[in-house]
C-alpha positions as CSV (number, residue, x, y, z in Angstrom):
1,X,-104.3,-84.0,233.0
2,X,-102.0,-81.6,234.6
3,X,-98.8,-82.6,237.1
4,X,-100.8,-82.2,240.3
5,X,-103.5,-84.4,238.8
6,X,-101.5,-86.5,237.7
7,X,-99.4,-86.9,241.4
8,X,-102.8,-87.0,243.1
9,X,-103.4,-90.4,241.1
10,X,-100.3,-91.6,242.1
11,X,-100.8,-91.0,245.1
12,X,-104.1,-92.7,244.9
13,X,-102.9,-96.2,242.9
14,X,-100.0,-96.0,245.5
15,X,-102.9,-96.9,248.4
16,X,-104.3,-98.7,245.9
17,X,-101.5,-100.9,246.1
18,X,-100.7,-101.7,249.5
19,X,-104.5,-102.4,250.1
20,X,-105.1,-104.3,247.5
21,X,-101.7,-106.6,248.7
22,X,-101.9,-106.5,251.9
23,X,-105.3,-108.9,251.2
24,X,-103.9,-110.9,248.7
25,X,-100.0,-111.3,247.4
26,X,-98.3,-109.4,245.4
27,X,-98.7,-111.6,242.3
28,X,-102.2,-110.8,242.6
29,X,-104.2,-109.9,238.9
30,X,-105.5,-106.8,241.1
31,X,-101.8,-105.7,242.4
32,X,-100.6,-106.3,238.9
33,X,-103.2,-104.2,237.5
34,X,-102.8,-101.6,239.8
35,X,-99.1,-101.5,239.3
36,X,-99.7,-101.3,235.8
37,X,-101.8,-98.3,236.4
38,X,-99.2,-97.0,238.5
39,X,-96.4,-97.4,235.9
40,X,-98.5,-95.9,233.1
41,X,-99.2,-92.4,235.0
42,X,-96.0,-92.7,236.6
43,X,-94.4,-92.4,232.8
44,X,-97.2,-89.7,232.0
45,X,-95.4,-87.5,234.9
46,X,-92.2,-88.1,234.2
47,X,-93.2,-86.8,230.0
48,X,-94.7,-84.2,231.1
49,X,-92.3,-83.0,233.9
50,X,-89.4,-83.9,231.7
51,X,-88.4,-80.1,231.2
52,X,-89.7,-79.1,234.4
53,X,-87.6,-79.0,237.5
54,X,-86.0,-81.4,239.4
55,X,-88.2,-80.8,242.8
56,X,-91.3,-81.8,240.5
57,X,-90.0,-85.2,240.4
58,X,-88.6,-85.2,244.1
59,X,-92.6,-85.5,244.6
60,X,-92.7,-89.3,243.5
61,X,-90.5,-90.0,246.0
């Protein structure tokens, strides 16, 4: 998966996120799961962008 894919699922589990606990709480076995998700390509980004420049990661913010 390249950066951009990689940001697009972010972005993605990020929506994910505030759907899934604005139902429920965010203790919530989806929320958690999803946040686990989120942390996992979250890390993936960071690897792969970890020579790249600093603006690539200015996009997780």
């Amino acid at each position: 998966m390249t950066a951009e894919q990689i940001l697009d699922h972010i972005g993605l589990y990020r929506q994910k996120i505030i759907i899934s606990a604005s139902r429920s709480s965010m203790v919530d076995n989806e929320v958690i799961e999803v946040s686990s998700k989120l942390d996992v390509l979250i890390n993936q980004y960071l690897h792969l962008t970890k020579n790249g420049s600093r603006i690539d990661r200015c996009a997780l913010k």
